[in-house]
N, C-alpha and C positions, 0 to 999 in steps of 0.2 A: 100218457104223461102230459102234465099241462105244459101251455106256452110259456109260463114264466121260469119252470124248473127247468125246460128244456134250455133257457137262456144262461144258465147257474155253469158255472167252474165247480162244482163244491172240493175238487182236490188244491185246486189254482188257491183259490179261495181261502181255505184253510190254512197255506203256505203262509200269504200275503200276512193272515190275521199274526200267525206263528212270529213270522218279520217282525211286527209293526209290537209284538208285547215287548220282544229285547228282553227275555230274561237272559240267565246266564245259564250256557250249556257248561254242562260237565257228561258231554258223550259225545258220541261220535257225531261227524265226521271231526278230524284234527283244525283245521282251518278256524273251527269255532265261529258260527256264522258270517266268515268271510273277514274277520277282525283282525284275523296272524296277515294281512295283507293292507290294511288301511293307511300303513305309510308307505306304500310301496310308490312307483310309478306306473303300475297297471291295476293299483286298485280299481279307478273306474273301470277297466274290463269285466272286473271281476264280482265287484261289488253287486248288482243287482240279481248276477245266478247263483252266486252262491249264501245269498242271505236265504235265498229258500234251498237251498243244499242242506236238507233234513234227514231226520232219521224216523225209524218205527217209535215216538213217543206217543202221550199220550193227546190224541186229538186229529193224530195225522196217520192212522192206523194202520194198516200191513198186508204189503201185498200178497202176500201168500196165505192169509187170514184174513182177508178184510170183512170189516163188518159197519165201518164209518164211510167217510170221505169216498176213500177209493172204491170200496163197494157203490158208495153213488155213483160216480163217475164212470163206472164200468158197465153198471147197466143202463146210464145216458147215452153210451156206445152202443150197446144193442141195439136198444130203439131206433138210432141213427143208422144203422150198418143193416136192422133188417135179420138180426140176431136173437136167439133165444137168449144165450150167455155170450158175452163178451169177457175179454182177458186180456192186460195191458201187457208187452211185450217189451222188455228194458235191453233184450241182445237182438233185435233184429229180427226177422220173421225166418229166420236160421232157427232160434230158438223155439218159434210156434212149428216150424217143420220137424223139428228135432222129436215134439212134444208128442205131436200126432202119430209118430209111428213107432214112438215108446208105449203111448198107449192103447195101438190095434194091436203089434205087435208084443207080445209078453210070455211067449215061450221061444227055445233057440227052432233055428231053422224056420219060424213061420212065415210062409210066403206070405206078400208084398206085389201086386202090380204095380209094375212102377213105368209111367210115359220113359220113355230112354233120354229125351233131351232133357234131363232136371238137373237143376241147384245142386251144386258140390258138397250141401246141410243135408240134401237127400242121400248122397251115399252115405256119408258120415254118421247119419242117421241107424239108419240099417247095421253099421258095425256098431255102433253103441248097442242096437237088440239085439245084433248076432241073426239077423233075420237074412234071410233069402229071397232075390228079386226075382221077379217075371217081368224080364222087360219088355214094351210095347213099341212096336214100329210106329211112329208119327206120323199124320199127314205130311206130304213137301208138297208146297204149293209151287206148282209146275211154272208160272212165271216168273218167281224171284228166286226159287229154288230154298227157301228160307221152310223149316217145319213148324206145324204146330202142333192140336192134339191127336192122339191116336184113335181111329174112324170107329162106330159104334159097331161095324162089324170086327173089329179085331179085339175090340173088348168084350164082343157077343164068343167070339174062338179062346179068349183067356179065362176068361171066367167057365167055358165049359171045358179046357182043357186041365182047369185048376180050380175046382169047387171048392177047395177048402183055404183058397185064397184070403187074407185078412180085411181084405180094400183094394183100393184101387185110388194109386195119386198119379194125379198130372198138373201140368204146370198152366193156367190160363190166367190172363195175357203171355203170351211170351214177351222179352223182352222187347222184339220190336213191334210192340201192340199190339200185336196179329192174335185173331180168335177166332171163335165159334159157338154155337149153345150150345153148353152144356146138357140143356135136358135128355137126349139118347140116353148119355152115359148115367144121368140119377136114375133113369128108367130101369138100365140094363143092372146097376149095381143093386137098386132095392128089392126089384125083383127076385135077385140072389142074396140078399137081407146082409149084403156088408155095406160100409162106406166109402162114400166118393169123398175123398181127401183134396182139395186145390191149394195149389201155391199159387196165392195170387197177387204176390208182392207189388206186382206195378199196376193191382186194381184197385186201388183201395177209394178210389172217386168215381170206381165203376157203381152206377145204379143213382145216383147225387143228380142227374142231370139230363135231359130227355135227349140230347144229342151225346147222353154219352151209353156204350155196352150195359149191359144186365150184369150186375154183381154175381157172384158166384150163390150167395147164399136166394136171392132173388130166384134161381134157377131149382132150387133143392138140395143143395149140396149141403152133406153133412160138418166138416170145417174147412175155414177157409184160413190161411193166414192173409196180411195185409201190410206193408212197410206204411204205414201212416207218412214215414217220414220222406218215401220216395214222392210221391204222385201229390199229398196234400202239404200238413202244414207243423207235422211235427218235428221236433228236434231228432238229427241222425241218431239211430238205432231204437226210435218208438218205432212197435208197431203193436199190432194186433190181431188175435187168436179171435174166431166166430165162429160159434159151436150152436147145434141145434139138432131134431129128430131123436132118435131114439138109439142108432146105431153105435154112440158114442158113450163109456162111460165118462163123468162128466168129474166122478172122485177119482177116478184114474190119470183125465185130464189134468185136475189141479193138483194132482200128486208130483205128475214125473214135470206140468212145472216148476214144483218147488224145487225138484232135485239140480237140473238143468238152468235154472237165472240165481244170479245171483242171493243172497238172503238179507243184503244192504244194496237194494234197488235205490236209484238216482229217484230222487224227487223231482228234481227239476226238470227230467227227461217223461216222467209223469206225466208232470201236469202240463207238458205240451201235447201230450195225449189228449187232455183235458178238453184242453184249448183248441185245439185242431177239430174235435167234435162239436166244440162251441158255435164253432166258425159255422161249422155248415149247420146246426140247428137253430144260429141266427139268420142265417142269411139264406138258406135254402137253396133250389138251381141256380139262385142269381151269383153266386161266389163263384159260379163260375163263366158268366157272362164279358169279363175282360178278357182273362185267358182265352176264352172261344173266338174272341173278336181278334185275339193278336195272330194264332192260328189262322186264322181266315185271312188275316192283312198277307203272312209269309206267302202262303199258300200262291194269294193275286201273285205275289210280287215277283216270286221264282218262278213260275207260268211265263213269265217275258225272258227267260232265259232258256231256251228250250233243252238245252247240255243239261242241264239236273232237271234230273226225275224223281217223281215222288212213288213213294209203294202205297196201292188199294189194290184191295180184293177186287178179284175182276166176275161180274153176276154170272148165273151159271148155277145146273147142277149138281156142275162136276166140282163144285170149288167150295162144298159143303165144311171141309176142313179149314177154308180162311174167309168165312162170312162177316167178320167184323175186323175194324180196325179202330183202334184207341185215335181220336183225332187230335188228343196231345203228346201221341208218340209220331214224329215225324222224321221218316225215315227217305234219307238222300241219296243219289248214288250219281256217278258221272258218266254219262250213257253212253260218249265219244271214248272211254275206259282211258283215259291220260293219267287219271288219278286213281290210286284206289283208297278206299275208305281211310286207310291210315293218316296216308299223305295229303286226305281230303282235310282232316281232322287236324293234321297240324297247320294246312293251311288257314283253316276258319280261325285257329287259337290265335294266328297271328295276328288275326284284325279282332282280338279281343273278343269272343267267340268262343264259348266251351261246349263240346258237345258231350252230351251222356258218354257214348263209348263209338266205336268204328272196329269194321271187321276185315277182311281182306276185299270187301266192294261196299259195303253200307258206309254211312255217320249216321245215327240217332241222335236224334236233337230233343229234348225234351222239355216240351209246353206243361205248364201246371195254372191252376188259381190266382197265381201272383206274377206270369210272365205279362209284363205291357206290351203296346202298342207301340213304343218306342223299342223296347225292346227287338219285336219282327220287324220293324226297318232296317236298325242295325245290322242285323242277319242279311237279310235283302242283301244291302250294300255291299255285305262280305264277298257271299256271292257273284255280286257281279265284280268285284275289285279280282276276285278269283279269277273268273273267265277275261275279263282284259288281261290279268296276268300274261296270260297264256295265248302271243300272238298267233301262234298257228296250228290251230289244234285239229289233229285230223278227222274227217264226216266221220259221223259212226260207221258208212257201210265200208270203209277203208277195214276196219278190224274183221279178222276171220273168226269165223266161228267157234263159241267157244267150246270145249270138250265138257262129256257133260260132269263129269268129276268139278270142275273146274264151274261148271253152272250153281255148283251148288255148295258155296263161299262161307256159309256161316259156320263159327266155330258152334253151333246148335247142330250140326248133322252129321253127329258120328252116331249112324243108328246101327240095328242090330241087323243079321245078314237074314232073318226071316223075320217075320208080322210075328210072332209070338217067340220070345227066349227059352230057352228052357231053366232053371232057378239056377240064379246065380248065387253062390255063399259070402255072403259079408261078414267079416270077424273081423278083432283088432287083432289076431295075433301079426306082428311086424315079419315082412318081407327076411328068413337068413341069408344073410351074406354069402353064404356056400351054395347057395341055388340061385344067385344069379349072379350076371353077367351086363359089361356093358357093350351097346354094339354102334354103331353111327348111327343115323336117323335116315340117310339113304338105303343103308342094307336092314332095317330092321322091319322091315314086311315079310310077314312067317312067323314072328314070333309071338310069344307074350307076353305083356307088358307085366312090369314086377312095380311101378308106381303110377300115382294118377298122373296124368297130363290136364292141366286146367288153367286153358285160356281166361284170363280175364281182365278187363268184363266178358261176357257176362257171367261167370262162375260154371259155367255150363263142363264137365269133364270130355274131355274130348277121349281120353283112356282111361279105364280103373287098372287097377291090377286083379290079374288073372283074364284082362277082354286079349284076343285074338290082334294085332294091329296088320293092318289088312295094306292093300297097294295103294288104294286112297288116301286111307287113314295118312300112313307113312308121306305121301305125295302132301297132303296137308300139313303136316308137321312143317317140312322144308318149306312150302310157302310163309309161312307161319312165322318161324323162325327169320325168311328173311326179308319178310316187312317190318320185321320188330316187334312183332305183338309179344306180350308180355305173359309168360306161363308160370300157374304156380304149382307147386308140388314137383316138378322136374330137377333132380339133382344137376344136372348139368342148367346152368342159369340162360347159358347163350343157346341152349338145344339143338347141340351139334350132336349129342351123344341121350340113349335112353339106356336104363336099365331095363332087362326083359330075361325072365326066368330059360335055364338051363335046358 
């Protein structure tokens, strides 16, 4: 593609043109571009997104069809992302996850490897096909105790325990940036001629930059999803689907997207799609030369406070499972343990400080393209306004050791009790009220859970129903519960109490 097309919005574009004729709609959206508001007191809010708050007319063509605009723009993504085909994503990379395992998966019961620490859209997934899981034991990186993907030997024992497996998904980055290369696992799945599926919602800037990870698709991966709107520069809920090789059909693909997104996709949420690919085909690795330099200022700056630590991969190679790290996911922890993540995370909020999310010992902090240099001082400052808080804070070697349940904090490590599950069954039929029961959250180790449990952020299910909850498990809830972290799917909202089958 030449350099001047690569520079073009043609969805952006087509909007602005749309705007700027003023005819008069007689279709959707209600608003009428943005006119039922022009007396109001928030028109200027509103006025310049939704004069492009469009529809499927003619000029501005159709995503589930496209053959104009959006068909530009989509395959200005590929080119950019390192894609065969590209696919604009208007619910989230929930929706690109939902899409992929509608389309390996297409008869009931078919197995599914699935990494065990995945997105709450992966189980959810799987009951939409009626499919069956093979869950995968994940790397846990023995210093932070945090997991990531599952080791190319255990996908070498899955795949030969289960030939007639559909794929194989796992999640890379995790959320707290933590990685590895992928090539083992494109080796071991093509070999067995299914696809490697990635969720890689918080890489979508992976491969843009020579100091930043290998993109998924970079590596061989058959698709990848991508939240454009986490890591770069689109509007909440863009993101995108990258599809490539042969493993995948590609009408199957754009089928069960139609079924699954909307059929009156947001324009506006588009063509930040658009734009967000603009950004980096104008600017190339340099869009992201400020961000790396504000990264690099925090980094100096928390070094003088030796209380917060930062998490890297430590070399080695025993540590094949956490060989990379996102260096605009920056993850904290208070190593004197006075604070834990939570209370770390409301302490930062206070001095105007938001972080991604915090666990029972982490806070993620999350650097992107547009964070400044002002910005990581601020931070800086937080931190130390933190540590003088706290006149007497005791040496780290004061704290006893901790248990290793207890080493391993992230709501990401509820794994399975062997390197290989045996098929788990995913359906929507709903849980009956006559098979189960509810019991405290102390006493309920031995049973099984009758709904999911899901910490969030990061969406990761801590329980499905029908999983075993174990003495850990259990032991994590109660933590859980009373640092305040926030779960969803739990009938009981304060998670004093679980449902768990008869």
């Amino acid at each position: 593609m030449s350099k001047i097309y690569k520079q073009s919005a043609p969805l952006m574009e087509a909007l602005i043109q749309y705007r700027e004729q003023r005819k008069i709609s007689f279709h959707v959206p209600g608003h009428k571009n943005g006119h039922l508001y022009d007396q109001t007191d928030i028109a200027g809010l509103l006025a310049e997104v939704m004069s492009i708050d469009a529809t499927e007319i003619t000029g501005l063509d159709d995503l589930h069809h496209p053959e104009g605009v959006i068909r530009q723009a989509q395959e200005l993504a590929a080119d950019c992302f390192g894609a065969k085909e590209s696919y604009f994503l208007v619910g989230g990379s929930t929706s690109g996850n939902l899409a992929l395992i509608l389309t390996v998966c297409t008869e009931p019961a078919d197995i599914l490897l699935v990494q065990r620490n995945v997105h709450k859209s992966v189980l959810h997934g799987l009951m939409l096909a009626g499919a069956d899981a093979v869950f995968l034991e994940p790397y846990v990186d023995e210093a932070s105790g945090l997991p990531t993907l599952p080791s190319a030997d255990t996908v070498a024992a899955a795949i030969a325990a289960y030939p007639q497996a559909k794929g194989l998904l796992v999640t890379a980055p995790n959320y707290y940036g933590m990685g590895a290369s992928l090539t083992p696992l494109v080796e071991l799945c093509h070999h067995a001629g299914i696809p490697l599926l990635v969720d890689e919602a918080h890489g979508a800037h992976f491969g843009q930059h020579p100091d930043l990870p290998p993109s998924a698709m970079s590596y061989g991966a058959d698709g990848a999803v991508q939240s454009t709107h986490k890591m770069l520069s689109a509007m909440t809920m863009g993101a995108m689907l990258h599809i490539q090789g042969k493993y995948l059909n590609r009408e199957i693909v754009r089928q069960r997207l139609a079924m699954i997104q909307s059929s009156s996709p947001s324009y506006p949420l588009m063509a930040s799609l658009d734009l967000a690919r603009r950004y980096l085909h104008m600017n190339g690795p340099s869009a992201f030369t400020e961000g790396l330099a504000a990264v690099q200022a925090f980094k100096e700056g928390i070094r003088e406070i030796p209380r917060f630590q930062l998490l890297q991969p430590e070399a080695g190679p025993n540590n094949e499972g956490y060989a990379l790290q996102d260096p605009f996911k920056v993850v904290v922890w208070d190593s004197y343990g006075c604070l834990s993540g939570y209370e770390l995370q409301r302490r930062l909020e206070e001095q105007d400080c938001v972080p991604e999310m915090s666990d029972e010992r982490y806070v993620v902090l999350l650097f992107t393209l547009g964070t400044t240099q002002a910005d990581a001082n601020h931070l800086v400052q937080a931190f130390v306004h933190i540590h003088k808080q706290d006149k007497n804070p005791p040496i780290p070697s004061a704290f006893p050791e901790i248990h290793s349940y207890d080493r391993n904090v992230s709501t990401w490590n509820n794994t399975p009790a062997c390197m290989v599950s045996k098929p788990v069954s995913f359906r929507l039929t709903p849980v009956s009220p006559e098979k189960m029961k509810t019991v405290p959250i102390e006493a309920s180790a031995g049973y099984i859970s009758a709904e999911m449990i899901i910490p969030y952020p990061p969406g990761i299910p801590l329980l499905y129903p029908g999983e075993k909850i174990g003495k850990e498990t259990a032991a994590r809830l109660q933590l859980l519960r009373d640092l305040g972290a926030k779960c969803q799917g739990a009938a009981d909202e304060k998670l004093n109490t679980i449902r768990v089958y008869l």
